[in-house]
C-alpha positions as CSV (number, residue, x, y, z in Angstrom):
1,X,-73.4,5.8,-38.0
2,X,-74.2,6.8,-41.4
3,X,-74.9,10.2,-42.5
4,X,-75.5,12.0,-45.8
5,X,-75.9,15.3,-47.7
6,X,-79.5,15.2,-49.3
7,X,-81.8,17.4,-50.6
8,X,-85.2,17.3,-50.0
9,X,-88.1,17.5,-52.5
10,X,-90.9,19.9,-50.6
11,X,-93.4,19.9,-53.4
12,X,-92.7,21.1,-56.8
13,X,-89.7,23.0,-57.7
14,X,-89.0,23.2,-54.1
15,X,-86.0,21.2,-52.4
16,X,-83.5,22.5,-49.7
17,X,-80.3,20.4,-48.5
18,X,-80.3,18.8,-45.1
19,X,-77.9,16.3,-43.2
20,X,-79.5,12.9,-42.5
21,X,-78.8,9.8,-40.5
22,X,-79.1,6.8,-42.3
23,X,-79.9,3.6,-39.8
24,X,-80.7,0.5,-42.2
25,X,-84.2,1.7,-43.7
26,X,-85.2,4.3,-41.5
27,X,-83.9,7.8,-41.8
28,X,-83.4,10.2,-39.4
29,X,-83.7,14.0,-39.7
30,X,-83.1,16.9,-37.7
31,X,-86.1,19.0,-35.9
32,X,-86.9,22.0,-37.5
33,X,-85.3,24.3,-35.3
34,X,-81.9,23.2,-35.3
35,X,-81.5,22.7,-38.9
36,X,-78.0,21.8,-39.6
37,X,-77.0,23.3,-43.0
38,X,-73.9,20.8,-43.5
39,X,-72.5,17.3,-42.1
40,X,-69.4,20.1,-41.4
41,X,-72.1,21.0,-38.4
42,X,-71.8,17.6,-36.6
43,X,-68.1,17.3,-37.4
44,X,-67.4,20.1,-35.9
45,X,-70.2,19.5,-33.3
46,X,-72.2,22.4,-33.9
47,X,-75.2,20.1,-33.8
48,X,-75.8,16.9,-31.5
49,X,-77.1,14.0,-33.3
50,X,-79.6,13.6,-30.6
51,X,-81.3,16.9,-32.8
52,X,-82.1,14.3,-35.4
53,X,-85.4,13.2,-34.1
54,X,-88.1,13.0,-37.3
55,X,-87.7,8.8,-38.2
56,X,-89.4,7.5,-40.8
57,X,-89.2,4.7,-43.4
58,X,-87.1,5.4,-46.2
59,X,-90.2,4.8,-48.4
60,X,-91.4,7.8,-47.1
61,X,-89.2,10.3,-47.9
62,X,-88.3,12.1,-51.2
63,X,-84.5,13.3,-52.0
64,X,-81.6,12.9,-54.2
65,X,-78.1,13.0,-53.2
66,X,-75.7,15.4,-52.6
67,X,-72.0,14.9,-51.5
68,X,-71.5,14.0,-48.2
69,X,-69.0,16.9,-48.0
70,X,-69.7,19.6,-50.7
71,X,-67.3,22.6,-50.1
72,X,-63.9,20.7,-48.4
73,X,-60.6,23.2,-47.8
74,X,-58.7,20.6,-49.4
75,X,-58.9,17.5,-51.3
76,X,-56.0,14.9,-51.4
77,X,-55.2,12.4,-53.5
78,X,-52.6,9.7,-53.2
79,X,-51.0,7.9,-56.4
80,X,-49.7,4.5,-56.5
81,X,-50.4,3.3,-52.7
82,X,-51.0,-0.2,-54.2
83,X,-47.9,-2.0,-54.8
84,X,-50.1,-4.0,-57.7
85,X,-51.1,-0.7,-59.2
86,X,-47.8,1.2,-58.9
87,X,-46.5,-2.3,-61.0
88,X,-49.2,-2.6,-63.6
89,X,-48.7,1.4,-64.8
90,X,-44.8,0.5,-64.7
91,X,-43.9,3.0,-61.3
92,X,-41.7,2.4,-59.4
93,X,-43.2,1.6,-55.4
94,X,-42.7,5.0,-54.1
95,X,-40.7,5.4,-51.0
96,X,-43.4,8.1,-49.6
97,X,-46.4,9.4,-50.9
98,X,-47.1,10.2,-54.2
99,X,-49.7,13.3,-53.2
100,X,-52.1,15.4,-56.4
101,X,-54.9,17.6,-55.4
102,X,-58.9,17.4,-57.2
103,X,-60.9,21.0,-56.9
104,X,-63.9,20.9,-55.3
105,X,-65.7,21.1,-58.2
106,X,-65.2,17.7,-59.4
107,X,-67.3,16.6,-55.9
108,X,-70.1,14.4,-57.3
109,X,-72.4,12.6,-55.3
110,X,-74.1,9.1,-55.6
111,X,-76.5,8.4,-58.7
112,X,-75.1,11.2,-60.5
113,X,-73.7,11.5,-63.9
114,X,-69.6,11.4,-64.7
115,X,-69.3,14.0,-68.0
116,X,-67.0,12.7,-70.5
117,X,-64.8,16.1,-71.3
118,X,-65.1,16.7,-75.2
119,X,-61.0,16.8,-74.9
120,X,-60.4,13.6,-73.8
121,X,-60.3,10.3,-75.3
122,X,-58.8,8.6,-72.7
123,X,-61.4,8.4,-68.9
124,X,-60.4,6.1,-66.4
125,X,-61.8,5.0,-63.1
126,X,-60.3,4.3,-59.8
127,X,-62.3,3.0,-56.6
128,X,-60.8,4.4,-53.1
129,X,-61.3,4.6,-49.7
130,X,-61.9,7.9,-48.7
131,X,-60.9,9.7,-45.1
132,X,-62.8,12.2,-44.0
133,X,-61.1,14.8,-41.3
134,X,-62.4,15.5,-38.4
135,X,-60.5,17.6,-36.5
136,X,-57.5,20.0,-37.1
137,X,-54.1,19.5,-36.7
138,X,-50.3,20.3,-38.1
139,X,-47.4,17.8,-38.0
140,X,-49.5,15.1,-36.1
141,X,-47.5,12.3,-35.1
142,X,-48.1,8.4,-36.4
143,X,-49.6,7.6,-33.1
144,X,-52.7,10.1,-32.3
145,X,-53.3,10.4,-36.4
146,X,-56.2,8.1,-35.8
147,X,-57.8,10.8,-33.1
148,X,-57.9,12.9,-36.1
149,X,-60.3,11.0,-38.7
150,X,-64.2,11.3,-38.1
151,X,-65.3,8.5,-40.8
152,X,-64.5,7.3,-44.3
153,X,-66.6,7.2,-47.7
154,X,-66.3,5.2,-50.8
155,X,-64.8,7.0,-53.7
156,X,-63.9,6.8,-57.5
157,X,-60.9,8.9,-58.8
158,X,-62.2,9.5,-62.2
159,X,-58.5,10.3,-64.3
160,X,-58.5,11.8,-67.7
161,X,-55.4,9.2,-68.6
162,X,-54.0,11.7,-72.0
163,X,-54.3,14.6,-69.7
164,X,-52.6,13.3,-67.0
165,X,-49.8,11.7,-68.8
166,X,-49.8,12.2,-72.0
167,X,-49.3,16.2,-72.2
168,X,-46.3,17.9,-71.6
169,X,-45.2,17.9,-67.7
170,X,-47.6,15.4,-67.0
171,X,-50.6,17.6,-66.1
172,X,-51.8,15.0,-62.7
173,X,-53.9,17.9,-61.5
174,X,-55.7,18.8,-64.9
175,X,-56.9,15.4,-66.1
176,X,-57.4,14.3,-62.2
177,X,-60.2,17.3,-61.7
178,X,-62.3,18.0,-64.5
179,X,-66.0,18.4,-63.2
180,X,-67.7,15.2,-62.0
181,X,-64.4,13.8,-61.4
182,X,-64.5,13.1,-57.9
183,X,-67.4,10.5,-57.2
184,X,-68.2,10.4,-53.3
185,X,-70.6,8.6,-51.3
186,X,-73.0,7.7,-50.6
187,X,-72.7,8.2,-46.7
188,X,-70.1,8.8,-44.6
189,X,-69.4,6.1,-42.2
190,X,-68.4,7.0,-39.0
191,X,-65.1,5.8,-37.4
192,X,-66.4,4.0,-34.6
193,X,-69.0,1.9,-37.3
194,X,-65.9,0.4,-38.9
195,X,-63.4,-2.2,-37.0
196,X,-60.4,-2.7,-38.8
197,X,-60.3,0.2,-41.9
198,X,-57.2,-1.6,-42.4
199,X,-59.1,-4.7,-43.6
200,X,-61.6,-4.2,-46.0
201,X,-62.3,-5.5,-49.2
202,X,-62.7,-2.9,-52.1
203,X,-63.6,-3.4,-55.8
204,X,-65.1,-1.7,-58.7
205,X,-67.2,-3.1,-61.2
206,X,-67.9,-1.4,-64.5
207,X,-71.2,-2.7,-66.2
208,X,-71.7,-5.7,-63.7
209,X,-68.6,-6.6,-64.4
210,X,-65.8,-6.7,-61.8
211,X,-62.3,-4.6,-63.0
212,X,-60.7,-3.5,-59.1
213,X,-60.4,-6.3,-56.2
214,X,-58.6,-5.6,-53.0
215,X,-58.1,-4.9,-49.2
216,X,-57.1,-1.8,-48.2
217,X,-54.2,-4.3,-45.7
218,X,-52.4,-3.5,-48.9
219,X,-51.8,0.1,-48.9
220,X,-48.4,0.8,-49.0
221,X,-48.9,3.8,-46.8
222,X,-51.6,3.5,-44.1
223,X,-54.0,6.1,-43.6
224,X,-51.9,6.8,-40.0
225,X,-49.1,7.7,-42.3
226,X,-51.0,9.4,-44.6
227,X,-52.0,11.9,-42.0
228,X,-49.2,12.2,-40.2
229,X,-47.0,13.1,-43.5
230,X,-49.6,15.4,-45.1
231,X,-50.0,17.5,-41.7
232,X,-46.3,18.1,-42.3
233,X,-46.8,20.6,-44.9
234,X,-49.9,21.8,-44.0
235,X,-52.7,21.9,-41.3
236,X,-55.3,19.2,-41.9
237,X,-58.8,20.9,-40.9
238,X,-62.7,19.3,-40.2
239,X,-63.9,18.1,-43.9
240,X,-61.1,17.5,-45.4
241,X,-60.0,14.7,-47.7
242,X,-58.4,12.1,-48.0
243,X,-58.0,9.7,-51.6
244,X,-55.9,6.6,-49.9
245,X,-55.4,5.2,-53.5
246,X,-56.6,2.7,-55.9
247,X,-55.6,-0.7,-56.0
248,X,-54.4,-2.6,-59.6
249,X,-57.2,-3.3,-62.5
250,X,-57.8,0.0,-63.6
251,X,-58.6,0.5,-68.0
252,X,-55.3,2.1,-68.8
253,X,-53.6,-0.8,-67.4
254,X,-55.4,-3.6,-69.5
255,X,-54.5,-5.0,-72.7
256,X,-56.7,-3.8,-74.7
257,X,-57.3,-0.5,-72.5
258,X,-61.0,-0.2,-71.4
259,X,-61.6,3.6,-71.2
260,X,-65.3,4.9,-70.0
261,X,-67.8,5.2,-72.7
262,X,-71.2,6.9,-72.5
263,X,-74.0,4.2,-70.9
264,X,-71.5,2.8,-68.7
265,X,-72.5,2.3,-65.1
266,X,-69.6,2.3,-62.5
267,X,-70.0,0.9,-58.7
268,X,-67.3,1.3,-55.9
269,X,-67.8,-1.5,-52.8
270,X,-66.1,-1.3,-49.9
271,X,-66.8,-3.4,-46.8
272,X,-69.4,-2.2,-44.5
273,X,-70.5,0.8,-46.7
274,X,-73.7,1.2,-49.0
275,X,-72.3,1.4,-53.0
276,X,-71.2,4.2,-55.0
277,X,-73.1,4.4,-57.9
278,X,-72.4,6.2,-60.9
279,X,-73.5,6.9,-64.8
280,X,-71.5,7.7,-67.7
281,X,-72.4,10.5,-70.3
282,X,-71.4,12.6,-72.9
283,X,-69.9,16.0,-71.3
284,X,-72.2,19.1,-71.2
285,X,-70.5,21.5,-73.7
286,X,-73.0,24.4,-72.7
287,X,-71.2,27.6,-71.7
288,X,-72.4,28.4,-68.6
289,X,-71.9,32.5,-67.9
């Protein structure tokens, strides 16, 4: 199953946000009396999919995107879970988890537009697989960490590369989550709609051209692992997430470095999912009150 955050466009200057299925190019949304007001509803199982009974063509429907998850409790990231990647930015291989955090405010969604912040020179991307949480739990041992992942999402880890490292302290959590930094989407994929998370190819390409290629069989720390270690510090609840990591190619890494430039168009692709697709501009320097 595949299932989105969308808003619909009821006429002009009039949208709202609903969940919908996507199911190749028919779309499904829910009655009108059930209304679910986030996908946090079906993860949670306030509302049954079998509520989503309007189908129609694709064609026939006008929205835009939204996050799949807009307002998560927590938002992890994992550094350097590619042994490639960890070599290429001269790291060691970590012997656990490197863990940051994003705010939700960097949540984008597909289509949209990655801001270039006026204080930095340096943007980077990096494509991930994203888990999405579906039920709560504290120190949840390797084995039933599985039981606690509803689906995954594709993902782009947008780093501000002079904020992150080139400040004093290395400020990871400031150039990792300026707004627009946290690409996500399109859908999320359901668990049971993906086989073997632990073998799929993943790759970005920046203007058509490809810069990441991978499989997530080469994450240093599985997303088992993953789960099991974060829930030791804290208790993992329904919509949070998970950034397993980005494999090697990213521009900080290259000789010269590529760094994102206004025009650029960036595309995450990850076995069985639809792409994340994203546009580069200048940031909006407006004050907003």
């Amino acid at each position: 199953m595949k299932i989105a955050q969308i808003k619909l466009d009821e006429g002009p200057h009039q949208s709202r946000s609903s969940v919908a299925i996507f199911e190749g190019e028919q779309i499904r949304l829910p009655s009108p009396n059930s209304s679910p007001t986030s996908i946090l509803d079906l993860i949670e199982k306030k509302v049954d999919v079998d509520q989503f009974n309007r189908v129609m063509s694709i064609d026939e429907v006008s929205f835009s995107w939204l996050p799949p998850i807009t307002t998560p409790n927590k938002i992890f990231c994992i550094g350097r879970n590619y042994a490639e990647h960890a070599k290429e930015t001269g790291a060691d291989i970590p012997e656990i988890p490197v863990v940051f955090s994003k705010f939700a405010t960097a949540l984008t969604s597909h289509q949209s537009k990655i801001q270039l912040p006026a204080i930095s020179n340096e943007v980077d991307f990096e494509a991930e697989l994203v888990v999405v949480i579906g039920k709560s739990g504290r120190c949840i041992s390797i084995e039933n960490a599985m039981d606690h992942v509803y689906g995954y999402c594709c993902g782009n880890d947008i780093s501000a590369r002079d904020w992150q490292k080139g400040k004093p302290g290395g400020q990871w959590l400031l150039g990792k989550t300026f707004d627009t930094f946290a690409p996500l989407g399109p859908t999320i994929v359901s668990k049971d709609a993906i086989q073997a998370v632990d073998q799929l190819n993943i790759e970005l390409l920046l203007n058509g051209k490809q810069m990441q290629n991978s499989n997530t069989k080469h994450l240093i720390f599985p997303i088992d692992v993953l789960i099991n270690h974060l829930s030791k510090f804290c208790t993992l609840l329904p919509g949070d997430l998970i950034f397993t990591g980005t494999p090697s190619g990213v521009g900080a890494a290259r000789k010269p470095p590529v760094f994102l430039k206004p025009g650029d168009e960036l595309i995450v692709r990850i076995d069985g999912f639809d792409d994340l697709k994203n546009y580069v501009v200048e940031s909006d320097s407006t004050v907003h009150a």
